[in-house]
N, C-alpha and C positions, 0 to 999 in steps of 0.2 A: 569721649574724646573732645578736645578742646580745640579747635584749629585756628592758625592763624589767620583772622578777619582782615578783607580788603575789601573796599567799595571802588566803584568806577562810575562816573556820573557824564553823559553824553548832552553835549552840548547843542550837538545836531539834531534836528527835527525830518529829518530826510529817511526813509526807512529801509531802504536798499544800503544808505550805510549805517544804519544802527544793527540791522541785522546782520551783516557781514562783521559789524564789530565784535557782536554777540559771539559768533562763531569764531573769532580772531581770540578774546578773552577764552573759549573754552580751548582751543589749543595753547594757552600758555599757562592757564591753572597749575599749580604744581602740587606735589602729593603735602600731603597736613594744610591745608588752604581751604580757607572757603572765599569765594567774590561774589557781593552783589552787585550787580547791573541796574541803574536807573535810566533809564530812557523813555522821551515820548516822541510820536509820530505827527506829523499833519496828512487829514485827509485820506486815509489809506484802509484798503482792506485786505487781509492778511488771512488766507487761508490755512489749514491743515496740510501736513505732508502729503498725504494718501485722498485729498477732496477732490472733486470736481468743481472747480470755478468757475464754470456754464451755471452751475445747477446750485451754486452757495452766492452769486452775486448778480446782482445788477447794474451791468458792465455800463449799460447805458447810463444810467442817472450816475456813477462813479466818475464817465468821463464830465457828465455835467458839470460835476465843479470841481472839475480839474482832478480827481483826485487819484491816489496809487493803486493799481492791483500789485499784490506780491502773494508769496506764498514763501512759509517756515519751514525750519526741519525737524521742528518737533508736530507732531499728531495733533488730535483733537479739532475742533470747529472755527468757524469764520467768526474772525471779531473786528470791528470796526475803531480803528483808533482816530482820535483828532486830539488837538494841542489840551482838550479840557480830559484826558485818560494819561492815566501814569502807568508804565510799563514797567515791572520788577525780571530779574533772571538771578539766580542763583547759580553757581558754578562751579566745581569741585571733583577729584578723580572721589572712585569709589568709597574709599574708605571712610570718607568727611562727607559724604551726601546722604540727607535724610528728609525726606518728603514731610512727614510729619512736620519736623521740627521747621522745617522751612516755612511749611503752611502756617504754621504758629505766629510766626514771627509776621507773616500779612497781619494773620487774624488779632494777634495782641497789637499791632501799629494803630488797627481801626476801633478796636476797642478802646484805646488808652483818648484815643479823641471824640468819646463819648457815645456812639453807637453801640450797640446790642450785634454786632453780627456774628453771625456761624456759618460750621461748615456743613455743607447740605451737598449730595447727591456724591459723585463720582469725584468731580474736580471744581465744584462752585462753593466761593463764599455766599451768603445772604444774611440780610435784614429784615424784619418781616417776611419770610419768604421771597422774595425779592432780591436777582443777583446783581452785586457790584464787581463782582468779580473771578474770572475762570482760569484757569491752570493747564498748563501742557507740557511733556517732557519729552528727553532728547537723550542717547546714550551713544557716544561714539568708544567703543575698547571700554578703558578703561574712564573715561572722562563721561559728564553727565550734565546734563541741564534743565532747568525747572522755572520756566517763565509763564507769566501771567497779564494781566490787565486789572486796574481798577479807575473803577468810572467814576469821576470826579464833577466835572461839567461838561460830557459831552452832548454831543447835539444829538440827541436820540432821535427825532424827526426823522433826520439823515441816515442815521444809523441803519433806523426802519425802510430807507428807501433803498437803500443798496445792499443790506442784504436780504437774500429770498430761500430762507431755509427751507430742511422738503416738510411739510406735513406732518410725516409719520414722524418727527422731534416731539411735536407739541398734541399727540395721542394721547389720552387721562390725563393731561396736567390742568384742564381746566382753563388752558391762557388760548389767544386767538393770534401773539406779534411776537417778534423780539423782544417790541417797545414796551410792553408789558408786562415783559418777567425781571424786565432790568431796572437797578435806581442811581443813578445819582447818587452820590454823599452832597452835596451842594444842593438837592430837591430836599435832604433830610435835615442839614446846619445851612445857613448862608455865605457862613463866613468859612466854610472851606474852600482850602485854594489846593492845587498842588503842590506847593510848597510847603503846607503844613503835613501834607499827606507822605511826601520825601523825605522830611524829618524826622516824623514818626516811625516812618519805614528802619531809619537808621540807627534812630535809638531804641527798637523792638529789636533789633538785626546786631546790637552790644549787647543787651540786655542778656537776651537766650541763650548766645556764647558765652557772656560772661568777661568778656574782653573787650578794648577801643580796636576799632577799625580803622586802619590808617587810608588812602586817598589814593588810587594809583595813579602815575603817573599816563598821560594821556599817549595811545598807541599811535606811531605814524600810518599815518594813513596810507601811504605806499604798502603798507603789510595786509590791508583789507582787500578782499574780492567782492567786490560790490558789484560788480560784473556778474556774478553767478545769480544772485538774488531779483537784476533788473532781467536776466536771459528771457525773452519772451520766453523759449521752450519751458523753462524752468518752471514758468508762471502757470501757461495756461495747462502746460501737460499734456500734449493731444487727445484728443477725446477720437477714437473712432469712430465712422459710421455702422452704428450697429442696428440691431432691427428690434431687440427687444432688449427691453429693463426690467428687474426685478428688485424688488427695496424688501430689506429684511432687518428687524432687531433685533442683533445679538447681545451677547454680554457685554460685547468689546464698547457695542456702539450701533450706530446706522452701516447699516452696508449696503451699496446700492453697488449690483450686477449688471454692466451692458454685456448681450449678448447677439454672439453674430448668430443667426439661426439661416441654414438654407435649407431648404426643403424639409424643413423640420426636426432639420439635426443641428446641435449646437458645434460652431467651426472652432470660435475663438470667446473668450469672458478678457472682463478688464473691469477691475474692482475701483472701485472708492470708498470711504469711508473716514470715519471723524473720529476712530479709535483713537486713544490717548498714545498708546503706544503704535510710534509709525513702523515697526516692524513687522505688526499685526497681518499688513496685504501679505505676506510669504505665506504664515498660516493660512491664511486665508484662502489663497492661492492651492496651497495645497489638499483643503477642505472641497474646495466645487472646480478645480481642474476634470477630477474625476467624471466629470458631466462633458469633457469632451470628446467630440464622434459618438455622442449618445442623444436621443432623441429631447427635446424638450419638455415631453409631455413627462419624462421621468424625470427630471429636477420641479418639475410643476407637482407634480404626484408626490416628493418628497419635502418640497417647503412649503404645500399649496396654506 
């Protein structure tokens, strides 16, 4: 299928409306379409739908220098954007969405500017072993979306201070930080900027389809809900006061269990997790619900 290509390029640095724009472009996609989305953030850290924001960030050092908490609506882990990380989204009803070919089209942008990179693991590109960049997806009905990050010049320092992933991520992989499984394109060439990196992006993004992408016209801003994406509630998600937590590897991903336990019986659970797909918590939900009004020592005896 060939669809008709359109790009959309965000002038705004502000992330509460670039992600609200995000969302504004995936309800006006129309069916034979595909749209890429170019945008970048200042300053901000951007959760997973299903994360906990206590446990993926360091709220302190974030307010330090001033910068954003939000949280997406697609899945997967906490990334850290600032003006030197270029943000891609793809966007399309079902029939014209295809994950590979979309990945392609990253992965052929950063090849064609002289890098060696691949795809490695569930949803990261890398270079040497080392990621520039990670993937997340989103599916409302029939409409879908496929947004990512790649790290150009950002301030990893920073990156490293604000966020505080749990542990059990970086079990066998050998690393000790963030800041050490990720690179820079600008640590590997000097003279990358992101605007070489947005070029490339677009002429990888003609190329794959085979067709010119024409420019869409810029959305008024009255039709964004930037409101939903700043809602405190939205952000932080409440976290209950629970008494015990349990962190497990599944397929999906990380899943970490707070559990209300009294007298040694489990009351209530409330999941997180950094599965790719934010649907995941329903399964989920329906997988260890079964453990309530059931003792603990028998969820412990079953995933000890």
């Amino acid at each position: 299928m060939h669809p008709k290509l359109s790009i959309y390029l965000s002038s705004s640095l502000n992330p509460y409306h670039n992600l609200a724009l995000e969302h504004a472009l995936l309800m006006q996609v129309h069916k034979g379409e595909l749209w890429l989305y170019l945008w970048r953030n200042e300053r901000t850290v951007v959760v997973g739908r299903n994360q906990n924001i206590y446990a993926e960030v360091n709220l302190d050092a974030l307010r330090e220098i001033d910068g954003y908490p939000t949280r997406r609506l697609s899945g997967g882990g906490a990334v850290y954007h600032d003006v030197g990380n270029l943000n891609f989204t793809f966007l399309a009803q079902n029939e014209c969405f295809d994950i590979c070919r979309q990945s392609d089209v990253v992965l052929n942008a950063i090849r064609s500017l002289g890098f060696n990179a691949e795809k490695s693991g569930r949803n990261d590109l890398t270079i040497d072993g080392r990621k520039f960049s990670g993937q997340s997806f989103y599916q409302a009905r029939e409409r879908r979306f496929h947004n990512g990050t790649v790290l150009i010049a950002t301030d990893r320092k920073v990156m490293q201070r604000v966020l505080t992933p749990s542990s059990a991520k970086f079990v066998g992989k050998g690393v000790q930080s963030v800041r050490s499984r990720t690179v820079n394109l600008s640590e590997l060439a000097s003279d990358i900027t992101w605007e070489n990196v947005q070029q490339a992006l677009i002429r990888s993004f003609e190329e794959e389809y085979g067709g010119g992408a024409t420019i869409l016209p810029k959305i008024d801003t009255h039709q964004l809900q930037e409101d939903i994406f700043a809602n405190h509630d939205f952000i932080y998600n409440k976290v209950a006061d629970f008494t015990k937590t349990r962190e497990l590897r599944t397929a999906e991903g990380t899943c970490t269990l707070h559990l209300d336990v009294q007298h040694g019986i489990i009351r209530h659970i409330q999941i997180f997790t950094d599965a790719l797909n934010p649907d995941i918590v329903l399964i989920l939900h329906e997988r260890f619900d079964r453990y309530i009004n059931r003792p603990l020592i028998d969820f412990d005896r079953d995933y000890a």
